[in-house]
Every structure is written in structure tokens, then in C-alpha cells.
C-alpha positions as CSV (number, residue, x, y, z in Angstrom):
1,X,41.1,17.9,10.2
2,X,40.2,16.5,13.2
3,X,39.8,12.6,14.0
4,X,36.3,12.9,14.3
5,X,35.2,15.2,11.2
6,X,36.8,12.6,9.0
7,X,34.0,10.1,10.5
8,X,31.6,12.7,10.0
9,X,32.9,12.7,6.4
10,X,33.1,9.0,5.7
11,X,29.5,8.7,6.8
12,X,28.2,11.1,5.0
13,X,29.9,9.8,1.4
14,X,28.3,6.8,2.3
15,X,24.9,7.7,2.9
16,X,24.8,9.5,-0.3
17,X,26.1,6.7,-2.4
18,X,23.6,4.5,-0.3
19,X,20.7,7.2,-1.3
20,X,21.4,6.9,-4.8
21,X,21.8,3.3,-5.6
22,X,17.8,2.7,-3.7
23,X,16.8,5.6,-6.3
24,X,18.0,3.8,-9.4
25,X,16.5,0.1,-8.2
26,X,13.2,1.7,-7.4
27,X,13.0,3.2,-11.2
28,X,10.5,0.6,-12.4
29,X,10.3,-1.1,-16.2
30,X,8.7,0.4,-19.2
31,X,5.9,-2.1,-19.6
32,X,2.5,-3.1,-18.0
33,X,-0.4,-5.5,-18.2
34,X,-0.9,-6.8,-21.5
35,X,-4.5,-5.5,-22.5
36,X,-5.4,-8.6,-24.6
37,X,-4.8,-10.8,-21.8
38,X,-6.6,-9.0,-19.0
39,X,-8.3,-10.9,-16.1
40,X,-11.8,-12.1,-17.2
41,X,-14.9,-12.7,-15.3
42,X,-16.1,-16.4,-13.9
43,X,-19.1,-18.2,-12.8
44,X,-18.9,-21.4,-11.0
45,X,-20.8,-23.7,-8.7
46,X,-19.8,-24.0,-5.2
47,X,-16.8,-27.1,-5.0
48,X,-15.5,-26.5,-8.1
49,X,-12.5,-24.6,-9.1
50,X,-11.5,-21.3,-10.6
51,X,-8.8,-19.8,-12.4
52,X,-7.7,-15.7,-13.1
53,X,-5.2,-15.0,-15.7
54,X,-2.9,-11.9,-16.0
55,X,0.1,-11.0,-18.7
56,X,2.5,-8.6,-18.7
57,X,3.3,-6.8,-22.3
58,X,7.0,-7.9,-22.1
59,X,9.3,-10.4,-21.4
60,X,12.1,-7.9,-20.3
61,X,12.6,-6.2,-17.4
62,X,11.2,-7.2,-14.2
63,X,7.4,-7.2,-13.9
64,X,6.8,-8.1,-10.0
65,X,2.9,-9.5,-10.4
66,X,0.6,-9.8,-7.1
67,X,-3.1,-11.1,-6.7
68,X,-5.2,-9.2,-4.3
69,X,-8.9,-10.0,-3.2
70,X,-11.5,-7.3,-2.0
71,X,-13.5,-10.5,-0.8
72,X,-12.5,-11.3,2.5
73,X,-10.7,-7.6,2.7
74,X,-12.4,-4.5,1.7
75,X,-9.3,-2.7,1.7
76,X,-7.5,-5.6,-0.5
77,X,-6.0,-8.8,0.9
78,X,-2.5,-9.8,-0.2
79,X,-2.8,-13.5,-1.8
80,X,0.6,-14.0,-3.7
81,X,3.7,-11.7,-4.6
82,X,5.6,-13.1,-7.4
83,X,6.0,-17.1,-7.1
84,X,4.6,-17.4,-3.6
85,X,1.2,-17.3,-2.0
86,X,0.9,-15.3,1.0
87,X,1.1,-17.7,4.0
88,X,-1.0,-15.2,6.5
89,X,-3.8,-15.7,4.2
90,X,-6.7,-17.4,6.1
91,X,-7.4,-19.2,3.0
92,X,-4.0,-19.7,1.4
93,X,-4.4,-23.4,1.2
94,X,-6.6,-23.3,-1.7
95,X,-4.5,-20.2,-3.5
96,X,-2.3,-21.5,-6.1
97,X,-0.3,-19.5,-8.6
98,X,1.3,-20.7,-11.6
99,X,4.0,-19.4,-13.9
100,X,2.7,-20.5,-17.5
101,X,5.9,-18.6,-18.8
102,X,7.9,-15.7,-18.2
103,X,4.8,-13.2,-18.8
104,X,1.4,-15.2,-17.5
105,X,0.7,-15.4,-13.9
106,X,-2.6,-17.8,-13.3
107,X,-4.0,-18.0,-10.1
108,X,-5.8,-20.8,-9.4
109,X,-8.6,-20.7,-6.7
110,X,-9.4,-24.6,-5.3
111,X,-13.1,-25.9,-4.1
112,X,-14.5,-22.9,-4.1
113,X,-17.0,-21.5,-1.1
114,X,-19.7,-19.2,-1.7
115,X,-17.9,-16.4,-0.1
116,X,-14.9,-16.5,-2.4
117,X,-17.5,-14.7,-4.6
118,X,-16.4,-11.1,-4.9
119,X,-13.1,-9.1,-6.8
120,X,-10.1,-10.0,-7.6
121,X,-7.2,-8.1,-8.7
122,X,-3.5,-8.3,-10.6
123,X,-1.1,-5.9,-10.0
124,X,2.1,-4.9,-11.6
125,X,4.0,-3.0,-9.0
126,X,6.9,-2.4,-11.3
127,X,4.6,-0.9,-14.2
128,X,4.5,2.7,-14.9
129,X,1.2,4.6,-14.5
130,X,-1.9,3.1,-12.1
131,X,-3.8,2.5,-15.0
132,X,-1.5,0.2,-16.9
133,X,-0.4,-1.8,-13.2
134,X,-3.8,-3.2,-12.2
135,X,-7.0,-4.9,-13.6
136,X,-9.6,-6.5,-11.7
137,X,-12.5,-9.2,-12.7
138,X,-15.4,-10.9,-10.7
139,X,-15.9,-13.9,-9.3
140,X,-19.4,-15.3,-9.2
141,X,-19.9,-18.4,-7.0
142,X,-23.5,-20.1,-7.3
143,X,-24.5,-22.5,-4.4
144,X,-26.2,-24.8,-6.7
145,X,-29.0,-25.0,-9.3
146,X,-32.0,-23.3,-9.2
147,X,-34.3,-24.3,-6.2
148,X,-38.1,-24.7,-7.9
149,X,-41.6,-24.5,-6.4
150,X,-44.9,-24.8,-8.5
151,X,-48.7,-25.1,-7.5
152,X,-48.9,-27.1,-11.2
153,X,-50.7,-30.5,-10.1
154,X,-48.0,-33.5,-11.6
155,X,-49.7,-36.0,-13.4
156,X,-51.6,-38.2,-12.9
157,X,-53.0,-34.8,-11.6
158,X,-54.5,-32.3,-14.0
159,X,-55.0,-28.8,-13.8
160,X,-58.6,-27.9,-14.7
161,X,-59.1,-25.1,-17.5
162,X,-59.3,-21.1,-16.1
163,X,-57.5,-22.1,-12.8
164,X,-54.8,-19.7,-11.9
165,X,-51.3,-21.7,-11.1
166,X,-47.9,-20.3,-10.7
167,X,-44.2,-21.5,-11.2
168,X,-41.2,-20.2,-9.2
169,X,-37.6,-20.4,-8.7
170,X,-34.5,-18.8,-6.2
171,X,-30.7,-18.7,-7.2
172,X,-28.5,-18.2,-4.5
173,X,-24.8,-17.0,-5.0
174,X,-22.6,-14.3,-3.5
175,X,-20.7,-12.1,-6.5
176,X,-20.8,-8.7,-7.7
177,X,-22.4,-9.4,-11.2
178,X,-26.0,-10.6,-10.6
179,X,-27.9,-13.6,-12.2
180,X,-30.7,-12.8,-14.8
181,X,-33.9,-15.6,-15.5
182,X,-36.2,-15.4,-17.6
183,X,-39.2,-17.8,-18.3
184,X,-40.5,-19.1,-22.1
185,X,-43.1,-21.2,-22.7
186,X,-46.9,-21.5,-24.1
187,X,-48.2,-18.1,-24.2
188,X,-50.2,-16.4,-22.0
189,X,-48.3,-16.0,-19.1
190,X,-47.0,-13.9,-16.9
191,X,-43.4,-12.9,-15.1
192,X,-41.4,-11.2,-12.7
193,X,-37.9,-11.3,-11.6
194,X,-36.5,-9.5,-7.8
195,X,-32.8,-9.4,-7.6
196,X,-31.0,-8.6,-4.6
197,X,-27.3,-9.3,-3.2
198,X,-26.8,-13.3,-2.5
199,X,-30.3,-14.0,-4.0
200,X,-32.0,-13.7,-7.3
201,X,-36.2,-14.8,-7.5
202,X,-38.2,-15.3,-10.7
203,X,-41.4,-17.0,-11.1
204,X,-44.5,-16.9,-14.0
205,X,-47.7,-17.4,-13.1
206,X,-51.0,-18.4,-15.9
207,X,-55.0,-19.3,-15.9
208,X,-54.8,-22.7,-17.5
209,X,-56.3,-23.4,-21.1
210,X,-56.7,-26.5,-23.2
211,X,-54.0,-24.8,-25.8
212,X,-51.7,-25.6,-22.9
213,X,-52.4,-29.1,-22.8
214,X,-49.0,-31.2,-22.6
215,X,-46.3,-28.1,-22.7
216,X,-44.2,-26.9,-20.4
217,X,-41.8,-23.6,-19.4
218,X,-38.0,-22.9,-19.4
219,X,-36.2,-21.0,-16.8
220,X,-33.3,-19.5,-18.5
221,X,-30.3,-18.2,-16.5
222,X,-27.4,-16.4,-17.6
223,X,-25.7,-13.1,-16.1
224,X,-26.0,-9.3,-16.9
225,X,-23.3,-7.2,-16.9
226,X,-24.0,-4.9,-14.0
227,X,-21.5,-5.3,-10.9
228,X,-20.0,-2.8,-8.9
229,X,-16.0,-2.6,-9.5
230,X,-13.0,-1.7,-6.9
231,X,-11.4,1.8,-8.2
232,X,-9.3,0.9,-11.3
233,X,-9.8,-0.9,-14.7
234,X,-11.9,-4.1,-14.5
235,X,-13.3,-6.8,-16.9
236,X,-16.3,-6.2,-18.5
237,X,-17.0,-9.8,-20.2
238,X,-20.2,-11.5,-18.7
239,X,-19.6,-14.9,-17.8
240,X,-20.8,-17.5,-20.4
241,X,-22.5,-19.6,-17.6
242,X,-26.3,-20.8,-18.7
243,X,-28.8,-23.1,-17.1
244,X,-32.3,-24.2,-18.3
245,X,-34.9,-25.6,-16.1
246,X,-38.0,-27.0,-17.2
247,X,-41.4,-27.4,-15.5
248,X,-43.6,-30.3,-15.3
249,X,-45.7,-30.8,-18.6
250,X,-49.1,-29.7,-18.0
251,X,-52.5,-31.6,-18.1
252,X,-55.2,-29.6,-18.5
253,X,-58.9,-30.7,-18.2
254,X,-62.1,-28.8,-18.3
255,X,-64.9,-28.9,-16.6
256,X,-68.4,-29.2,-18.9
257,X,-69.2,-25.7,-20.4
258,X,-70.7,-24.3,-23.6
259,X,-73.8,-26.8,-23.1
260,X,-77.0,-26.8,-25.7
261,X,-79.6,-29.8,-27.1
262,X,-79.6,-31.0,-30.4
263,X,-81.8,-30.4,-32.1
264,X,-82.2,-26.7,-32.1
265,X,-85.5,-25.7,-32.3
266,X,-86.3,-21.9,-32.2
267,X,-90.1,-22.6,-30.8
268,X,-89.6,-25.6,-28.9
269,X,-92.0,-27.4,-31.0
270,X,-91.5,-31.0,-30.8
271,X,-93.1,-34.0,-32.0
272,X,-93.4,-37.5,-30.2
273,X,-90.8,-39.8,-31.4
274,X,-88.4,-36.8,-31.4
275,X,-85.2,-37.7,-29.9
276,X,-82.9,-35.0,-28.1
277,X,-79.6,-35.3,-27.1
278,X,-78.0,-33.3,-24.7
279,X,-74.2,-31.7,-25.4
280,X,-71.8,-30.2,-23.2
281,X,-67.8,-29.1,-24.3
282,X,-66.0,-31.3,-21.4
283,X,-62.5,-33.3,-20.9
284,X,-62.3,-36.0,-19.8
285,X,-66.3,-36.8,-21.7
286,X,-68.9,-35.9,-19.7
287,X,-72.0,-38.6,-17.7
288,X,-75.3,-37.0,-18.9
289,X,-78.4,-37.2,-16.9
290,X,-82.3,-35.6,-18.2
291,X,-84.8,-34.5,-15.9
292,X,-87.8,-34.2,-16.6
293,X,-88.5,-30.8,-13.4
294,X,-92.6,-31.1,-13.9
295,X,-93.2,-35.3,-13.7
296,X,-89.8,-36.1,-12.0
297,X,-89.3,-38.2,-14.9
298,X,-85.2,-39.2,-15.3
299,X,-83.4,-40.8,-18.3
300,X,-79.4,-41.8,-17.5
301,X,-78.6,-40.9,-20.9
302,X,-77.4,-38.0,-23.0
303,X,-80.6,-38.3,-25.1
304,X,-84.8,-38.6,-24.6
305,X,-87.1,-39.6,-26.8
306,X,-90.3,-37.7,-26.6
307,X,-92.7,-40.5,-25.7
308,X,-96.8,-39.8,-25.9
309,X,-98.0,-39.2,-22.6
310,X,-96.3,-35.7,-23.4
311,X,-98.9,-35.5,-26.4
312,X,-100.6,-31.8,-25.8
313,X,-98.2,-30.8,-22.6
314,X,-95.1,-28.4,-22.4
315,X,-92.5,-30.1,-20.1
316,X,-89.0,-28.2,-18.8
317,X,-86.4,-30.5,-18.9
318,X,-82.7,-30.1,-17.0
319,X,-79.5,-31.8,-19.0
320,X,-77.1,-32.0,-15.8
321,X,-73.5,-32.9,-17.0
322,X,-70.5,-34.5,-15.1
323,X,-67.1,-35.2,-15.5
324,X,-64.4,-36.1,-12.7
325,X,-60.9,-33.8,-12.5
326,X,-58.2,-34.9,-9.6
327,X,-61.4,-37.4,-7.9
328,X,-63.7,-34.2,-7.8
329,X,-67.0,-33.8,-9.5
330,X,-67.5,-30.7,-11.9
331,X,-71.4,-29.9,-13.0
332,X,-73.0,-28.0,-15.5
333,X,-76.8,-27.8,-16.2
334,X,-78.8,-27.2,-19.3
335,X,-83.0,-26.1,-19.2
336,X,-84.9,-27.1,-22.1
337,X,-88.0,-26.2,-23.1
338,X,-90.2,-29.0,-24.7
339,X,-93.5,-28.4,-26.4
340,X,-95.8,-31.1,-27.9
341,X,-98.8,-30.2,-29.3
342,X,-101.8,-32.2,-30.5
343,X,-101.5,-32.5,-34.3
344,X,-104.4,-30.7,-35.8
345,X,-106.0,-33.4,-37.9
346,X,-108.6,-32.4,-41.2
347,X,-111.4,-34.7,-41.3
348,X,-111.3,-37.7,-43.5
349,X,-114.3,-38.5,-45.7
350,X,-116.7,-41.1,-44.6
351,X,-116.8,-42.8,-47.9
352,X,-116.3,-46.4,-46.7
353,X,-113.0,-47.6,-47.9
354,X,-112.7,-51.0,-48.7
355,X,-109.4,-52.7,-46.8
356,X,-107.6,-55.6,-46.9
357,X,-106.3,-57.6,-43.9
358,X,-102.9,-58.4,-44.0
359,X,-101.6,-61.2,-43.3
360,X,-100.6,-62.4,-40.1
361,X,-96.5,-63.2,-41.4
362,X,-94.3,-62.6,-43.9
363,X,-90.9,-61.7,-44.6
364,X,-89.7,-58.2,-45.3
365,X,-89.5,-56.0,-48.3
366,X,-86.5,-53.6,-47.7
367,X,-84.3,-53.5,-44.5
368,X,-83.8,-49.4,-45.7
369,X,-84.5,-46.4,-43.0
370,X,-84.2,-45.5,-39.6
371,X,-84.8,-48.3,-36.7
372,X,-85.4,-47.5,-33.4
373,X,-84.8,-50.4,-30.3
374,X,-87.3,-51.5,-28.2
375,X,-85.2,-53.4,-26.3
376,X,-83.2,-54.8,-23.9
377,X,-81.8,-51.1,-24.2
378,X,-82.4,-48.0,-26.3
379,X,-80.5,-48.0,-29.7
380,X,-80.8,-46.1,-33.1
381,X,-79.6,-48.4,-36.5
382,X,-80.1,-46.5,-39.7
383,X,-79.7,-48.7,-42.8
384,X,-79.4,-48.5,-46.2
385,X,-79.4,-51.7,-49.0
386,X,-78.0,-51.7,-52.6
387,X,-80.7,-53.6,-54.2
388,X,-78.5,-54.2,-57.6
389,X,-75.7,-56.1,-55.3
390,X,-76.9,-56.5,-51.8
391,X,-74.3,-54.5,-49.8
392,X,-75.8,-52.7,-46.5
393,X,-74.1,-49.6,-45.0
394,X,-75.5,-47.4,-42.1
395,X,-75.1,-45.7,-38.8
396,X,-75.5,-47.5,-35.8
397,X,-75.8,-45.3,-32.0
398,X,-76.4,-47.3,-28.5
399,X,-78.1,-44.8,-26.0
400,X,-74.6,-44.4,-24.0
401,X,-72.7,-43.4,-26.9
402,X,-72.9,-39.6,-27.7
403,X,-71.6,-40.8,-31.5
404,X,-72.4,-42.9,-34.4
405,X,-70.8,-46.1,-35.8
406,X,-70.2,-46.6,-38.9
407,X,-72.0,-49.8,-40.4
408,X,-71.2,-52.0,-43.3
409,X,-72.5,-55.6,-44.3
410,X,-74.4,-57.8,-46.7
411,X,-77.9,-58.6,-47.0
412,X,-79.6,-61.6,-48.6
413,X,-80.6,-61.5,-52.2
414,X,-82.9,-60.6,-53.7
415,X,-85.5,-61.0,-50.6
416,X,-83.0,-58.3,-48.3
417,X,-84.8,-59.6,-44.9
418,X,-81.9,-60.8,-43.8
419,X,-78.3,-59.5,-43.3
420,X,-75.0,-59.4,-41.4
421,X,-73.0,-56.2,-40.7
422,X,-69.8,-55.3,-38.8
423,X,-69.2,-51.8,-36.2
424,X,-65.8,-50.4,-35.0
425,X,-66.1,-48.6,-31.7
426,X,-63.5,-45.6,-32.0
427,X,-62.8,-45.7,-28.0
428,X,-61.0,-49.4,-27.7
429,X,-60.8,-50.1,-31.4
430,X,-63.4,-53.2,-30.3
431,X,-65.0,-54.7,-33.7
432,X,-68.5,-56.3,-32.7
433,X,-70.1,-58.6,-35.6
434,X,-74.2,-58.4,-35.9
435,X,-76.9,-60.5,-37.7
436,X,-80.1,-59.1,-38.5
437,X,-83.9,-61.0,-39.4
438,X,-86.4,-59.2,-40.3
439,X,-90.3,-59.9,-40.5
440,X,-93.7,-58.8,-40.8
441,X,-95.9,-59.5,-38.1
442,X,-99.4,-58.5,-38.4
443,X,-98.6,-55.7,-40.8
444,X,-95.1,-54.1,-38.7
445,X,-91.6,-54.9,-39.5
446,X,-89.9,-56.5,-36.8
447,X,-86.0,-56.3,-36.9
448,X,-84.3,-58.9,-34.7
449,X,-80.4,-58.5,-33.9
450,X,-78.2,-60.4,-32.2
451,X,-74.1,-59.4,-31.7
452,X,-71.1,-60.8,-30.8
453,X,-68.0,-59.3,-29.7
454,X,-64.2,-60.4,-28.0
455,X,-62.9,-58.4,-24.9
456,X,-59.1,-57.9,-25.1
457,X,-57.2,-60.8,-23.1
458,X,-54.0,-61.0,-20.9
459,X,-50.8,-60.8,-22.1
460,X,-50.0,-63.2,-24.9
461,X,-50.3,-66.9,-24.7
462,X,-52.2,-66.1,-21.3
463,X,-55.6,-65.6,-20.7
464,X,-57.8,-65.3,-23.9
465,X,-60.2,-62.3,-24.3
466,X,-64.3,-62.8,-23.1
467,X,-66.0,-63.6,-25.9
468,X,-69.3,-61.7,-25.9
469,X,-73.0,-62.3,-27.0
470,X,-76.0,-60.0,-26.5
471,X,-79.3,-60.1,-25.7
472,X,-81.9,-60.1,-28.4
473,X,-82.4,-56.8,-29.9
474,X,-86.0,-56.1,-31.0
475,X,-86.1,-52.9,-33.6
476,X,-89.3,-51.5,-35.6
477,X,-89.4,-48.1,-37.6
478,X,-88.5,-44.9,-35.9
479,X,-91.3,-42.6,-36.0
480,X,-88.7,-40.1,-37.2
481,X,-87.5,-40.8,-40.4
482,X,-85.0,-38.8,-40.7
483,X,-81.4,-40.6,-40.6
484,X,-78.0,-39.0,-40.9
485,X,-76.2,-39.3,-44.2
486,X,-74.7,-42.3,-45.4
487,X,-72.5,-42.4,-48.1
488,X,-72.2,-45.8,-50.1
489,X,-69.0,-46.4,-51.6
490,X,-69.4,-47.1,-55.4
């Protein structure tokens, strides 16, 4: 044997033993990923920080882990092998892994951007079988919270009644697993949602009613289940990540609508002395104004009373109501028709009647029935005496109030031509005190009232309220009799 076939020889022994050892070492374990521990899905805001988990099934062996992203590398970019991040990262100052124990590899991503948002992987190189080595799970990084516009007026604003307004908010994030919203709030409304890649839109949109006075609508966001995976297994848990936001609460006024008179009167037959109030269904209360279209006659009030130059004319009256929305004037109108006919009188006999003059004063028998002012401004009182104990209860209406007050007092006894009473306006809770004296003059009764009332002062100890008297009020029987009920308590 030649000198240089033994080389040939020796070389050739040692290749082959070389050959087999690198086949034994590259035999890998019998274990994999541990499938209760997989890689699970997260949502976080951009800054914050995330973390990925991933377990091998075994202690034994040797399990050689490595995190990938499909992020900044379609094709998969290398972050850590083992124990050690990948220094030609681009970002491998804020990749961290840790080593929990011998089988949990974390990786630990640090102030997140939004374009971390994508998939990330764990690999077990020395696993048997690609579908026991890998498992991937998303990352979904949201740039902040949702960014809100509306066309609902804030208060002090209101939105008026029948008005179309809409509500609207963008999410921005970058992630494979998409952001769902959805709106809840006083029904009816409307809503639609656009989702696209790095963007999600949803808004509602509603007419304004009065059932919507002083609600409001949540946004709710959470995240659907619907991403797009590399090839391989990946997690299929949706990110518990919520957020609510709620609108402004709504202020909804109306403009006057649903306007008629009072009283109804099928023929439009009316007698003088008649009073008519106009009524319209407004928020805030509507400013009432009559017209009369055929004398240009006006009366700055929600009521008229049917005076007898109108005796034997038909007149066509206009209610215009106002309110004020947002420092802008809203007007409805109302016609009426208004008949008064001459009453069709049956002749008396001429048998002379003998009569008595009355006499030119005395007092009063009964301060009972319905009053009507005369002045210094129009006013309605309707009365009722307890003879056996003297107590007075009634109704009492000024000409700018659209209600009635409620009336209670005490009346001299047993003469009743004199009596005091008390009245709560419902709007400011003011209590106004009155004193009544009544007398016959030349055969009419001639109710004279005076009040007194105290404004609400300063703060306390500071300035005191106003206190308040009135003009002499001059009242004589109404014409129209008829008064609306009043119950006296036993």
C-alpha cells in the first residue's frame, strides 16, 4: 500500500465517522409546544407593553424556542433564538425574552408602535412534525381611544324635536384582527359600521323626539375574531379589550304644534262674555298673541273675551304662538272662527211691574261664583264660601297664566263680604297673600282685592327679597257663570 492510499484511507474513515455523529445530533426530541399554553392574542394601546407566551410539553430534551414576526418581515423576521434576542433586528431594543423556567419562553415587546401590530410566532426547531413546532397569535395595537364627532347641539344648546342629528366615531390601529362598535341608546336610531385595514368607522344617526329628552348613546368596542393567519396553527382567542364611549345627553325642545282653542265649539257659536284661550303643545311654554284678521284688533294674551261690539258679527281670529330654541324663534298659527249672534228675545208683557229702587250701598250677600277683573289687568277669581264655618276655596287665573291657582282662605262671619285668601304659583313656588271687600253699589257687587307678595333675595344674610303690593283690583260677576270645579275639603 502505497504512502498516499493510506491518506486516502485515513480521510475517508474520518469523514464517515464525522457524517455520522452530525446525523445523530440533528435527531431532534420527542416533544413540542405544549397546547394548553399556546401563544394568545393581545390588544394594547400604543406606549404600552406586550407580552407572548410559549411552553414546550417537556422538561427533557432540548427544545431550542425562537420568536419570529411577519410584521416588519413578510417572509418572517428572526427576533430571538434561545436566550438571546437577535441583535440585527431593527427593533431589538425593545425585544426582550424571558426564561420563566425550563419550559416557558415569554417574549416581552416594550412601548409598543402602531406598526408592531401584526403576527407573531414561536417555534420549536427541535420538535418533531410542523404542526407540533410552531403557533402563531396577533398583535393588535390601537393608536388611542376612539376619536368622536356629533352634530348633537351641547347644552345649553337643545336640539329641536324632528331634527335629523348624527353621532360618529374612527378607531385607528394596525393588526390582523379588526375592531367591532356598536352603538346603544334611546331607541329609534339608526347605525352603520365600515371596517377596513388601519381603520374602523361607526356612527348612528336619529330625528330627535321628546322621549329622548336627557339620554344619551354608548359606543361599544371590542374585537371579532376574523384575522388573516401566517400558514400554521394560530390562536383563536379574541382579545378581551373593551371601551365604552358616551355621547353628550340630549336636550330636546319642540317647536309649538298640535294647536286648538278651548272651548270647542262645533258651530262656532259664541256668546259675549265668552272667554277663549288659545293652546299650542310647545317646550320651552309658548308667548300667545290673538288677532283679530277683520278689525285688526290684538290681545297679548293666550285668551279673549268676546266683548259686545262683536254682538251680531262673525269675526276670524289668528292664535300665533312662539317659543325660542338655540336664540331662534319657532311659530305656529291657529284660525278661529267666531260667531256671535243677536239673542232672539220673546216679548215681555206690558203689564206694568211695580219695582223697587235699590239702594245706593250695601254690603254683600255671598262672595260665591265666578269674578271677572276689570282692572288694572285681566284676571278670572272663582270662589266658593262654606256658610256653616266661613272657609273660602277657589281658582284664581291672571290673563298671562295659561293655568289656574289654587285658592284657599277665610271669610268674615256670618256677613261673608269680606275675606282673605292665599295662592301658590307652581313656576317659582312664590306664595302671594290677598284680601278681598266686597259691596253693592247701586245694585252690582263690586269686589275689591289687593295682594302682597316677597321676591326671593340674595344669598343669606345679604340682600332681603322685594316685598310686593299691587294695584287695586276691581272684580264684578262674569257674565259666564260657569267656573271650574272646586272641591272643598271636609
Amino acid at each position: 500500500m502505497s504512502s498516499t492510499f493510506s491518506c486516502l484511507l485515513a480521510i475517508l474513515i474520518v469523514s464517515t465517522g464525522w457524517a455520522k455523529n452530525i446525523k445523530q445530533s440533528a435527531t431532534p426530541d420527542q416533544h413540542a409546544l405544549d397546547l394548553d399554553f399556546l401563544p394568545e392574542n393581545v390588544a394594547a394601546y400604543v406606549g404600552e407593553n406586550a407580552t407572548f407566551t410559549c411552553w414546550v410539553d417537556t422538561a427533557t430534551g432540548s427544545p431550542r424556542i425562537q420568536w419570529f414576526e411577519y410584521v416588519y418581515n413578510p417572509n418572517g423576521g428572526l427576533i430571538s433564538d434561545g436566550d438571546l434576542i437577535s441583535p440585527t433586528h431593527p427593533h431589538a431594543a425593545r425585544y426582550s425574552l424571558v426564561r420563566v423556567n425550563q419550559r416557558q419562553y415569554d417574549l416581552h415587546i416594550m412601548n409598543l408602535l402602531r406598526s408592531d401590530g401584526g403576527t407573531y410566532t414561536c417555534v420549536d426547531t427541535n420538535a418533531v412534525g410542523l404542526t407540533k413546532q410552531r403557533h402563531s397569535a396577533e398583535l393588535i395595537v390601537i393608536a388611542g381611544t376612539q376619536n368622536c364627532t356629533t352634530t348633537i347641539p351641547t347644552p345649553p344648546l337643545a336640539a329641536v324635536e324632528g331634527v335629523y342629528y348624527s353621532h360618529e366615531c374612527e378607531t385607528y390601529f394596525q393588526g390582523n384582527i379588526l375592531p367591532f362598535m356598536r352603538w346603544q341608546g334611546p331607541e329609534p336610531f339608526g347605525q352603520g359600521i365600515s371596517r377596513t385595514p388601519g381603520i374602523v368607522w361607526n356612527g348612528m344617526a336619529f330625528y330627535a323626539s321628546r322621549t329622548m329628552h336627557n339620554l344619551f348613546w354608548t359606543s361599544h368596542r371590542n374585537f371579532t375574531d376574523d384575522f388573516l393567519p401566517v400558514p400554521g396553527d394560530s390562536a383563536t382567542n379574541v382579545p378581551t379589550h373593551n371601551e365604552d364611549y358616551d355621547s353628550v345627553r340630549i336636550v330636546v325642545n319642540w317647536a309649538p304644534a298640535n294647536m286648538y282653542s278651548n272651548p270647542v265649539n262645533p258651530m262656532d257659536i259664541y256668546e259675549v262674555g265668552d272667554v277663549i284661550e288659545c293652546v299650542a303643545d310647545a317646550f320651552p311654554s309658548a308667548q300667545y298673541e290673538w288677532h283679530n284678521t277683520r278689525t285688526g284688533e290684538r290681545f297679548l294674551n293666550s285668551i279673549f273675551v268676546i266683548p259686545m261690539t262683536w254682538l251680531g258679527t262673525e269675526q276670524a281670529m289668528r292664535c300665533i304662538a312662539t317659543n325660542v330654541i338655540n336664540g331662534l324663534p319657532y311659530v305656529n298659527e291657529h284660525f278661529k272662527t267666531v260667531n256671535v249672534p243677536t239673542p232672539t228675545t220673546t216679548p215681555e208683557p206690558t203689564t206694568p211691574t211695580t219695582t223697587t229702587t235699590p239702594p245706593p250701598v250695601s254690603n254683600c250677600f255671598d262672595l260665591s261664583g265666578r269674578w271677572e277683573s276689570r282692572g288694572p289687568t285681566p284676571a278670572l277669581l272663582c270662589l266658593e264660601v262654606d256658610t256653616s264655618q266661613g272657609n273660602v276655596h277657589g281658582v284664581l287665573r291672571n290673563a298671562t297664566d295659561t293655568f289656574w291657582l289654587d285658592v284657599v282662605g277665610q271669610a268674615d262671619h256670618p256677613s261673608y263680604d269680606h275675606a282673605s285668601w292665599t295662592a301658590i304659583w307652581p313656576l317659582n313656588r312664590a306664595v302671594t297673600s290677598f284680601i278681598g271687600e266686597c259691596s253693592r253699589c247701586d245694585g252690582q257687587e263690586i269686589l275689591l282685592v289687593n295682594a302682597i307678595s316677597r321676591s326671593k333675595g340674595g344669598p343669606p344674610c345679604a340682600t332681603p327679597g322685594e316685598i310686593r303690593y299691587t294695584e287695586q283690583y276691581e272684580f264684578v260677576r262674569s257674565a259666564v257663570p260657569t267656573c271650574p270645579p272646586i272641591t272643598i275639603p271636609t
